[in-house]
C-alpha positions as CSV (number, residue, x, y, z in Angstrom):
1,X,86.8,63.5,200.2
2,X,85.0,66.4,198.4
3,X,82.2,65.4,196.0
4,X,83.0,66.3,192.7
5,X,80.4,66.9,190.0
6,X,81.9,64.9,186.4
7,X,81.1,65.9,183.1
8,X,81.8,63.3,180.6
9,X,81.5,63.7,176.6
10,X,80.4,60.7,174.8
11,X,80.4,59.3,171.4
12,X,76.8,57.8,171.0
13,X,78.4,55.3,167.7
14,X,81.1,54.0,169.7
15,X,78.4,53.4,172.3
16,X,76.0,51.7,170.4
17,X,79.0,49.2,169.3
18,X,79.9,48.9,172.4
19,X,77.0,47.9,173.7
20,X,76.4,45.6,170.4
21,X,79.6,43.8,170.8
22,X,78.5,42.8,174.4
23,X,75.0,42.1,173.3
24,X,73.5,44.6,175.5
25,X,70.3,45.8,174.1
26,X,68.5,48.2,176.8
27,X,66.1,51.1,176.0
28,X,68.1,53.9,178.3
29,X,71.5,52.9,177.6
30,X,71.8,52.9,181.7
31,X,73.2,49.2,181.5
32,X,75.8,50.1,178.1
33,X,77.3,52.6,179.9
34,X,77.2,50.9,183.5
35,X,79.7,48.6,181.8
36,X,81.4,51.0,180.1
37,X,82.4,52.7,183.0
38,X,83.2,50.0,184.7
39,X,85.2,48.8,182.0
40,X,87.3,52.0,181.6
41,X,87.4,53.5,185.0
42,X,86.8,50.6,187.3
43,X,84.8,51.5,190.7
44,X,86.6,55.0,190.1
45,X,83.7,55.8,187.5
46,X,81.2,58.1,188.5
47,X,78.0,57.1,190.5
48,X,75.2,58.0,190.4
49,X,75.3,59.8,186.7
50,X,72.7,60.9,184.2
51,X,72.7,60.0,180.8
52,X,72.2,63.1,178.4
53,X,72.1,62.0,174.6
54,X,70.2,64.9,172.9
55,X,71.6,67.3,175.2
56,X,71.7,70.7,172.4
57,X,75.7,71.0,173.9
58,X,76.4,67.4,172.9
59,X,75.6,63.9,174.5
60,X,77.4,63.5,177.6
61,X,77.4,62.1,181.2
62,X,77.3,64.0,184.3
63,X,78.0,61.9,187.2
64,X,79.5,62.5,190.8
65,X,82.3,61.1,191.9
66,X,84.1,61.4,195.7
67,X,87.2,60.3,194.8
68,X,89.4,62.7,192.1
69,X,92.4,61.4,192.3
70,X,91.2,57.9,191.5
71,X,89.0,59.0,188.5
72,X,92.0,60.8,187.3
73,X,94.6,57.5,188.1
74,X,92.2,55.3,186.5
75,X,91.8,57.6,183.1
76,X,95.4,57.8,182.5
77,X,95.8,54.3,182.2
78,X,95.7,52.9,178.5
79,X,92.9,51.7,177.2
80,X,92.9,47.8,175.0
81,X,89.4,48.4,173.6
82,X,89.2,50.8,170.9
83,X,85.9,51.0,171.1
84,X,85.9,52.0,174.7
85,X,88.9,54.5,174.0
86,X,85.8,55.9,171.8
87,X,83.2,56.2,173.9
88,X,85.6,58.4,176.4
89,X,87.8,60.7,174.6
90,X,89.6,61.4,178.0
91,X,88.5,65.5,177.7
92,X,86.4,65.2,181.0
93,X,85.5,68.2,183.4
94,X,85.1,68.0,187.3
95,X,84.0,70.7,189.8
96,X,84.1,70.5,193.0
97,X,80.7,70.5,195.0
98,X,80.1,72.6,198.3
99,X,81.6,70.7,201.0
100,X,78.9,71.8,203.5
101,X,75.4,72.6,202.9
102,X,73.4,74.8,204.7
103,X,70.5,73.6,206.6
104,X,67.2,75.8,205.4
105,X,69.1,76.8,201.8
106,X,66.7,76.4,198.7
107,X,68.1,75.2,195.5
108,X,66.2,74.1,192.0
109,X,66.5,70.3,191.2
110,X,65.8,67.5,188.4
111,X,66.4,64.2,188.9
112,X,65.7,61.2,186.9
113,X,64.1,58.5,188.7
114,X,62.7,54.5,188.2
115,X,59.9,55.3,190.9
116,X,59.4,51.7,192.1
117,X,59.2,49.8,195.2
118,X,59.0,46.0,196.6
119,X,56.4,44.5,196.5
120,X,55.0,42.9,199.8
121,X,52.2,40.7,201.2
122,X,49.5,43.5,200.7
123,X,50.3,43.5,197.0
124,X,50.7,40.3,196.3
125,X,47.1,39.5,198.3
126,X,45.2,42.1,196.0
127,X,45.9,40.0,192.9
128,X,46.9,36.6,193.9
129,X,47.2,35.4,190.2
130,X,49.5,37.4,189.2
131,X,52.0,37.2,192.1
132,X,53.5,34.2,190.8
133,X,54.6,36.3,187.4
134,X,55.9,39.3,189.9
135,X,57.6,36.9,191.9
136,X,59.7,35.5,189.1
137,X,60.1,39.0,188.2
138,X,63.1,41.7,189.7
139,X,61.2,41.6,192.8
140,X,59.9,45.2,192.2
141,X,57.3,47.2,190.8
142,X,55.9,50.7,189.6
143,X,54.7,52.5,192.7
144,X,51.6,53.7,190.3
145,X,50.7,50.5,189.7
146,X,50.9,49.3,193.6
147,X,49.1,52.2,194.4
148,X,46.7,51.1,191.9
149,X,46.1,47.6,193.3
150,X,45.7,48.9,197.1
151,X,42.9,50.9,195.6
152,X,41.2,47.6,193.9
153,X,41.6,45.7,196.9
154,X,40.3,48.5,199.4
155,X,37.5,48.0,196.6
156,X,37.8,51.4,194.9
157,X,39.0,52.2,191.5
158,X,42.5,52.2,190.5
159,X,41.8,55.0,188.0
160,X,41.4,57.3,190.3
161,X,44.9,57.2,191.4
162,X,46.9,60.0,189.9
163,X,50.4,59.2,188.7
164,X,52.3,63.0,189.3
165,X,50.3,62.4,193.0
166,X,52.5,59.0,193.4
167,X,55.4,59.8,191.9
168,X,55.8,62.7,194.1
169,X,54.8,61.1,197.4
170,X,57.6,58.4,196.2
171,X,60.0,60.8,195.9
172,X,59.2,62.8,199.1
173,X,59.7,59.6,201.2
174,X,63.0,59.0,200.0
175,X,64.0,62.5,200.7
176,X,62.4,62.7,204.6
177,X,64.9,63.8,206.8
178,X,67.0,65.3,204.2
179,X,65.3,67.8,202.0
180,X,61.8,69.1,202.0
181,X,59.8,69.1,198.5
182,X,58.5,73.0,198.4
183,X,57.1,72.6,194.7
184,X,57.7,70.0,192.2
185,X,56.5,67.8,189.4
186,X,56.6,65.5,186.9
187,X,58.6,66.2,183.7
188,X,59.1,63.8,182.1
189,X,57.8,59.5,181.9
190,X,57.7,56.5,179.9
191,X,58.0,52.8,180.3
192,X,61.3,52.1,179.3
193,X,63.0,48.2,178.9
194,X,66.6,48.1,181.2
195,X,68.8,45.6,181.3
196,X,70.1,44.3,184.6
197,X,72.5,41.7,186.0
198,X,71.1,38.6,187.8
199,X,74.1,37.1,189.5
200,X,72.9,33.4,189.4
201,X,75.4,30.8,189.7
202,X,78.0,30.1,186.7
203,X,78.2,33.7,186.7
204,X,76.8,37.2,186.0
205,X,73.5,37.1,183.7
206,X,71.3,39.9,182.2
207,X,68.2,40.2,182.0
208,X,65.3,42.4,180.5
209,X,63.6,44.3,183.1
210,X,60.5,46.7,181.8
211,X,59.3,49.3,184.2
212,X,58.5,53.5,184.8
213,X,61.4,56.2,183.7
214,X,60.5,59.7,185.1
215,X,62.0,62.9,185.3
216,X,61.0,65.2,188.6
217,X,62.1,68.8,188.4
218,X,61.1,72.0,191.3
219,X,62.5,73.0,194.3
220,X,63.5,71.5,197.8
221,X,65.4,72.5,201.3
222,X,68.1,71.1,203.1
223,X,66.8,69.3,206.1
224,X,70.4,67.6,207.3
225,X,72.7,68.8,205.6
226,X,74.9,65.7,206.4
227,X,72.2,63.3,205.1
228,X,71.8,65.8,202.1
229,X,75.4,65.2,201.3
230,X,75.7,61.8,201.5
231,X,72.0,61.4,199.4
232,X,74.0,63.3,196.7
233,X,76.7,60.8,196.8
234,X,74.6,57.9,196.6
235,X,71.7,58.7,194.6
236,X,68.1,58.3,195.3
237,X,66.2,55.1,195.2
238,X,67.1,52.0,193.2
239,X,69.0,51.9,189.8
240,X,71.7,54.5,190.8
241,X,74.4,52.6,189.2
242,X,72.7,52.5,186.0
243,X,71.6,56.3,185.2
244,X,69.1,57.1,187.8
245,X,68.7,59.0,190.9
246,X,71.4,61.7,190.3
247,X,69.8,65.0,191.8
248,X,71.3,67.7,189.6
249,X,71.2,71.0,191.5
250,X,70.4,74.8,190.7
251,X,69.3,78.0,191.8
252,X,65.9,78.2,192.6
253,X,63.4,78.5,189.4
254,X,66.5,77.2,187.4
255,X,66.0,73.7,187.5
256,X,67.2,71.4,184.5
């Protein structure tokens, strides 16, 4: 089916009871509205999206979706929850994305990333005292800081390492094959608290899960353009259900 690109206004108030009323409390919103789309729109609901709050046109959601019809089924259904009625007012756009890409074509990009990987054997060696807290952690961590520890334990200092430098190596790896970065940086970062499900028995549990938020903005060619296609669809890296990894597209020098 044709990827379609989702534009969603939301009502931040209704959110904030929403999430409140399910005793969510995240700093990025990614796990409020994870349910919330979930809730209204089932696995119809866009994915990957970005979350825009402070957008100056008005907070919304852009998301992709690959199934239409079933986006459009699952809003015209009624809707229990008032607050959830609230948080969707049932105005969404959706364009329709091109259905092939050309290999070699340029375009301008952002995409809002949690830049993290799992950690291994070679982490876990480099600070042996510590890998008992990762452990019992979400099994991951920032790709700064990993880069960081290989550098203490190759005996060199971990403030040498440049974060931009890692970030963007992170990203490029996850594009090889796909897309070539021609020029790009980092935007945007902080350390931001999430909220996650753990999935232990007796049912779904959240949990608080601190870690990096970054925005990455330049420019990039198609590779595959079947790969680059389906990367669309599913988003890059970890987190994509939750307001990460949506690659929003552009002409060249128009990024964001």
């Amino acid at each position: 089916m044709t990827l379609h690109l989702v534009r969603m206004p939301l009502d931040l108030h209704a959110l904030a009871s929403f999430a409140a009323a399910h005793g969510i409390d995240d700093d990025d919103g990614g796990y409020a509205l994870h349910r919330a789309l979930r809730d209204r729109f089932g696995t119809a609901g866009p994915q990957p999206f970005r979350f825009l709050p402070d957008h100056r046109s008005g907070p919304h959601l852009l998301g992709y979706t690959a199934d239409r019809p079933a986006l459009d089924d699952a809003g015209a259904l009624p809707v229990a929850d008032d607050l959830l009625a609230r948080v969707f007012d049932g105005s969404w756009q959706a364009q329709a994305m091109p259905e092939a890409w050309r290999e070699g074509a340029r375009y301008g990009f952002e995409v809002r990333v949690r830049p993290v990987v799992r950690f291994g054997k070679s982490i876990r060696a480099a600070r042996s005292e510590r890998a008992g807290a990762w452990q019992r952690s979400a099994g991951e961590i920032d790709a700064y800081v990993a880069a960081g520890e290989r550098v203490v334990a190759a005996g060199g200092d971990a403030r040498e390492v440049d974060r931009e430098a890692v970030y963007l190596d992170w990203l490029a790896r996850r594009l090889e094959g796909v897309a070539t970065l021609d020029m790009a940086g980092l935007r945007q970062f902080r350390r931001a608290r999430a909220r996650r499900s753990t999935h232990r028995p007796g049912g779904a549990r959240t949990r608080a899960v601190e870690g990096p938020d970054a925005v990455m903005a330049g420019t990039l060619s198609v590779v595959d353009r079947h790969a680059f296609a389906q990367m669309l669809a599913r988003g890059i890296g970890r987190h994509a259900a939750f307001g990460y990894g949506m690659l929003l597209l552009s002409a060249p020098g128009r990024a964001g």
